[in-house]
C-alpha positions in Angstrom: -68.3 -0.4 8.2 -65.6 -1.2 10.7 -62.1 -3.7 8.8 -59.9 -4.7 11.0 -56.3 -5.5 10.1 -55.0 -8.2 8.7 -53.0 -10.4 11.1 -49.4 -11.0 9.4 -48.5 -13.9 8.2 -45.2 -15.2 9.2 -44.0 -18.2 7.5 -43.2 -20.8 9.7 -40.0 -21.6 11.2 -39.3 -24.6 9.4 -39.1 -22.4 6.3 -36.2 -20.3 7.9 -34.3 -23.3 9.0 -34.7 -25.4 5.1 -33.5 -22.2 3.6 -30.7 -22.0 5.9 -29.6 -25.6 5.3 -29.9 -25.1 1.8 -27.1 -22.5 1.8 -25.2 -24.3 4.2 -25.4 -27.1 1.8 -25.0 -25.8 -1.6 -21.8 -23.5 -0.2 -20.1 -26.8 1.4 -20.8 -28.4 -2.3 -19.5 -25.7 -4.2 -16.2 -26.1 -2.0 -16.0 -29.5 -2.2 -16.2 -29.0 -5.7 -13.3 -26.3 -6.4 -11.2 -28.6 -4.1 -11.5 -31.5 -6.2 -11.2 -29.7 -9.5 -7.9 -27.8 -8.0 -6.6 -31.3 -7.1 -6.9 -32.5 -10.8 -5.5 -29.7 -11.9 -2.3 -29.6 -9.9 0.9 -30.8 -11.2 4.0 -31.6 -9.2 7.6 -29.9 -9.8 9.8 -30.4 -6.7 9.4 -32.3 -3.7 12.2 -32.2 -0.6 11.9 -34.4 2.0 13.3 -33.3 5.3 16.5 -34.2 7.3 14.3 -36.9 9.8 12.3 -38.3 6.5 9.2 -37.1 8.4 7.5 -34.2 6.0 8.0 -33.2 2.4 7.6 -30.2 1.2 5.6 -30.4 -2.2 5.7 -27.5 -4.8 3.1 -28.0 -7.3 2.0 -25.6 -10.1 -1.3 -25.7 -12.2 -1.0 -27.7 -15.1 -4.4 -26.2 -16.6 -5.2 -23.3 -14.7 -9.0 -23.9 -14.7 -9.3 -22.8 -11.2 -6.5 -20.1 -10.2 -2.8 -19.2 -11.7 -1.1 -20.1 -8.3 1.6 -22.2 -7.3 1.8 -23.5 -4.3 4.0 -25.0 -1.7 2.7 -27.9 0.8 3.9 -30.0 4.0 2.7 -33.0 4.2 3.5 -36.3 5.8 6.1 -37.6 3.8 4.9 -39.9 0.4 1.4 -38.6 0.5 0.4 -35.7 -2.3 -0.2 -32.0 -2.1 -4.0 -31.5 -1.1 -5.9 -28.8 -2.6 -6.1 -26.8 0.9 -3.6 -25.3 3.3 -1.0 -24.3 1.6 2.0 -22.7 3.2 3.1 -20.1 0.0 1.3 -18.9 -2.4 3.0 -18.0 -5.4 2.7 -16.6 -9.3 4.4 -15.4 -11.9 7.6 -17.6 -11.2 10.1 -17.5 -14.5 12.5 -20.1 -12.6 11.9 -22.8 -10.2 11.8 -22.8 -5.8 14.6 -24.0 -4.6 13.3 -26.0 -1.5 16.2 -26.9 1.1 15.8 -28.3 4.5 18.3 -27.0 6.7 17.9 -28.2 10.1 15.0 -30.8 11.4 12.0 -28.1 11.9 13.6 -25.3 9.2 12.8 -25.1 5.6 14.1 -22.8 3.0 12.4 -21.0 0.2 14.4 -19.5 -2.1 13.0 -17.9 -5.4 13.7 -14.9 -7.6 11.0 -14.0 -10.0 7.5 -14.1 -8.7 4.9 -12.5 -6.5 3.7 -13.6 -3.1 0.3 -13.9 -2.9 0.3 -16.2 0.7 3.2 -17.2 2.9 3.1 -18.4 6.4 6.0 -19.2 8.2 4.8 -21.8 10.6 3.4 -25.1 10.0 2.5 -27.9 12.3 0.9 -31.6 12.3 -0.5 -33.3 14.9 -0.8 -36.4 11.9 2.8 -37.8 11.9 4.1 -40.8 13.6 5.8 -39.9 16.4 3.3 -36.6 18.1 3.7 -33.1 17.0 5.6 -32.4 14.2 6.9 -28.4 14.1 8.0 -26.9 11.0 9.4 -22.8 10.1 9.4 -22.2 6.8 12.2 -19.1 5.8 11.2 -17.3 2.8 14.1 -15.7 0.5 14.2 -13.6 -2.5 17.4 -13.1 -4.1 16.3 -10.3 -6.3 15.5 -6.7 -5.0 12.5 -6.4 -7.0 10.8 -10.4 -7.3 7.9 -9.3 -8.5 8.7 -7.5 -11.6 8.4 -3.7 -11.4 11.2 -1.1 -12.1 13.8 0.5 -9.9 12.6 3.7 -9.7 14.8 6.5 -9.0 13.5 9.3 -7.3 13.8 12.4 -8.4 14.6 15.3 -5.9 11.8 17.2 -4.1 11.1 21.1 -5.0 9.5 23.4 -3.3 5.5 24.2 -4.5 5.4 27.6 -3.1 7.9 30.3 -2.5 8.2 31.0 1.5 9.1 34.7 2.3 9.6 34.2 6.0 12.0 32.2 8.5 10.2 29.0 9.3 11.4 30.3 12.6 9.2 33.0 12.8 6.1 31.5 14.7 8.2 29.8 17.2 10.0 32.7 18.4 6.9 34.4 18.3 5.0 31.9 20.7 7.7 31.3 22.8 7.1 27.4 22.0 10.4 25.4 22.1 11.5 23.1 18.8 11.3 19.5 19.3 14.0 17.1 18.1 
């Protein structure tokens, strides 16, 4: 009595790509979904508008904090509100408000001095403005030492672990090996 093997089955192709699309789907939806609850939740505290009345920059903090403990600080074109994505700091823990200042056309400045960074960058642009491109540097500044809580820690001076009974000298004049500086 001679069995021959089985041939495998492979589910077809279209299976692969429906499960595919599936997580594509379901991941898009999930985002959409945090972005729209992080937008309800977000509150406004301080908006600047810069020296050409082009961009703002919009600090906003979460008034529930449903989705995240973050504050965050946006460009945007100016009038229009903080969206839930592309923020330029990330912020938590603050005990007193940013002070945003424009300094220049193109050069804002952060200052803060209780809170941890969680996100900074220091360049933003917009291709969305009236006018073409729209560059802007964004200068962060603590004016503490220690912004994010923590100590000063003072350390203490190093001793020795082991007692050394030779010249640390004694293997190089022994190899003939020169000391580097």
């Amino acid at each position: 009595m001679t069995t021959e093997p089985r041939p495998k089955s492979t589910p077809p192709p279209i299976a692969f790509f429906t499960m595919f699309l599936v997580g594509l789907l379901s991941a898009a939806g999930f985002e959409a979904a945090r972005d729209y609850v992080r937008f309800l939740d977000q509150r406004e505290t301080a908006r600047a508008t810069s020296l050409d009345r082009q961009i703002d920059a919009v600090f906003v903090e979460p008034e529930f904090r449903i989705t995240s403990s973050e504050s965050d600080l946006y460009l945007v074109p100016r009038g229009d509100p903080a969206p839930p994505w592309g923020a330029v700091l990330k912020v938590t823990g603050l005990k007193q408000p940013l002070n945003l200042s424009w300094t220049r056309t193109g050069m804002l400045e952060v200052r803060y001095s209780h809170g941890c960074v969680q996100g900074f960058t220091n360049f933003w642009h917009s291709d969305d403005l009236v006018g073409g491109h729209r560059y802007v540097e964004v200068r962060l500044i603590a004016e503490t030492d220690l912004p994010c809580g923590g100590e000063t820690i003072t350390p203490s001076p190093l001793k020795p672990t082991m007692q050394v009974n030779r010249p640390l000298n004694h293997t190089i004049a022994q190899t003939g090996a020169l000391p580097r500086s």
